[in-house]
Steps between C-alpha positions, in 0.01 A plus 500: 500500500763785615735391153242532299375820637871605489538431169161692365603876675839419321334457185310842561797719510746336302365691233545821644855465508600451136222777373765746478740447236758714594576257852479194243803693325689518807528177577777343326701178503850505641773391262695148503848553519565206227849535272243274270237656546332794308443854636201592279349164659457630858469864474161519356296746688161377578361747311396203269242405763317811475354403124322214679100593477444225748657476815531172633324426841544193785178347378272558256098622521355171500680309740445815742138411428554161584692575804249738625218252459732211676551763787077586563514096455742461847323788640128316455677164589609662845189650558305158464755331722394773762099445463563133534740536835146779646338165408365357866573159549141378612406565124783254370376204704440204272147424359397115476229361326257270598719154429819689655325556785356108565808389420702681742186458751576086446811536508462664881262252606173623497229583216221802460153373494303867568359712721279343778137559439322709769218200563717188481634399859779284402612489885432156617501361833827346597580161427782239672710502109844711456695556224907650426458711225804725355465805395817664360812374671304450793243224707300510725223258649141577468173381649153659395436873653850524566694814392834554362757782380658463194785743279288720277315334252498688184194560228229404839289722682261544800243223480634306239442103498828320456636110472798390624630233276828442627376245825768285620339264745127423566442388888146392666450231764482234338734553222786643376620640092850541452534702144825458317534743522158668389203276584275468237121641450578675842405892570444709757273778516542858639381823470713832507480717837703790449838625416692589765865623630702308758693629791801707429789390496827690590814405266819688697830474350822622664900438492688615737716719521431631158258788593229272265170440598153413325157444652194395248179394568284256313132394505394151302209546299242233589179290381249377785346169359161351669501127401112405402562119362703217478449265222666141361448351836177259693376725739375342800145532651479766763351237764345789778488332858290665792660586781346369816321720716611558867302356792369805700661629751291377786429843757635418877204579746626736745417356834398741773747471843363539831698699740 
């Protein structure tokens, strides 16, 4: 950029300096002290340049042109590179489509079946069955009603119905499913809670004696699951039994004392 700017206000007043002849005429070439040599050679005045009706310049008009337009080029090219860095980063955040999104979901562990409908109670009373389920890099055991806190799950909100696919081990009392390590035609049911933050957590950093010390904090983002079903397992009858009722508590007659 500074060359070729360089180069363009020597190009405007070159001219200027060869306008007047009688400065061309001064300017003559010292003579060659050759025996061989001729003298008629090297004392030519430069008078001879003075005839010249065109003077001859750095660069010519068009590649001026074509350096100016390069120049507003770089300038525009800067100025784009400067509207892209005012650019927040919240608007460059990748957009997934509908099969990214599933796939990635899958590949977590769990999969989007809607919003929960306002008249459907899919909370069931409990029931003596429990399930491992993964979810991310991360189990956990789970009975029906229980609740559990997971990393943030991405592309779920509030009151969404999901299925956990990824179940590891089905458990009730009388039998037990091992998967290997997924157990087949298994899922459990939740429903989405809210999204919530964890408890800070302080990060301090020091080394002695090196004047150097850091102190962060950091809050998990986090996914409160209820857990409505469990399915791919015999579910046991609920067998209520009444508890017996207490005898009463028969009243002790108070017996008056004679003095």
């Amino acid at each position: 950029m500074a060359s070729r700017r360089c180069l363009r206000t020597l190009t405007k007043t070159t001219p200027f300096l060869f306008r007047n002849p009688s400065s061309v005429r001064s300017l003559t070439l010292p003579p060659f002290h050759l025996a061989k040599a001729s003298s008629s050679v090297f004392t030519k005045s430069a008078h001879v340049f003075a005839h010249w009706p065109h003077l001859r310049h750095f660069s010519s008009d068009k590649q001026d042109d074509h350096s100016d337009e390069e120049d507003y080029s770089e300038e525009e090219d800067y100025e784009d590179d400067d509207d892209d860095d005012d650019v927040p980063v919240s608007s460059r955040k990748k957009v997934y489509t509908a099969e990214e999104k599933e796939a990635e979901a899958e590949a977590i562990g769990y999969r989007v079946v809607g919003p929960l409908p306002k008249d459907n109670d899919v909370f069931k009373p409990y029931e003596p069955v429990f399930a491992v389920v993964q979810v991310g890099s991360h189990q956990f055991k789970v009975s029906n009603r229980d609740s559990i806190f997971t990393e943030r799950l991405k592309f779920c909100e509030v009151n969404d119905q999901l299925i956990l696919n990824k179940v590891l081990l089905l458990g009730s009392a009388s039998q037990t499913i091992i998967g290997r390590p997924i157990v087949p035609n298994a899922a459990v049911h939740a429903v989405v809670e809210e999204h919530a933050l964890d408890a800070k957590v302080i990060i301090f950093k020091k080394k002695r004696r090196k004047n150097y010390r850091r102190t962060k904090g950091h809050r998990q983002e986090l996914t409160k699951l209820r857990i409505t079903d469990i399915q791919g397992i015999e579910k046991p009858e609920v067998v209520l039994t009444e508890k017996p009722s207490k005898p009463a508590k028969k009243e002790q007659e108070k017996v008056a004392v004679s003095a």
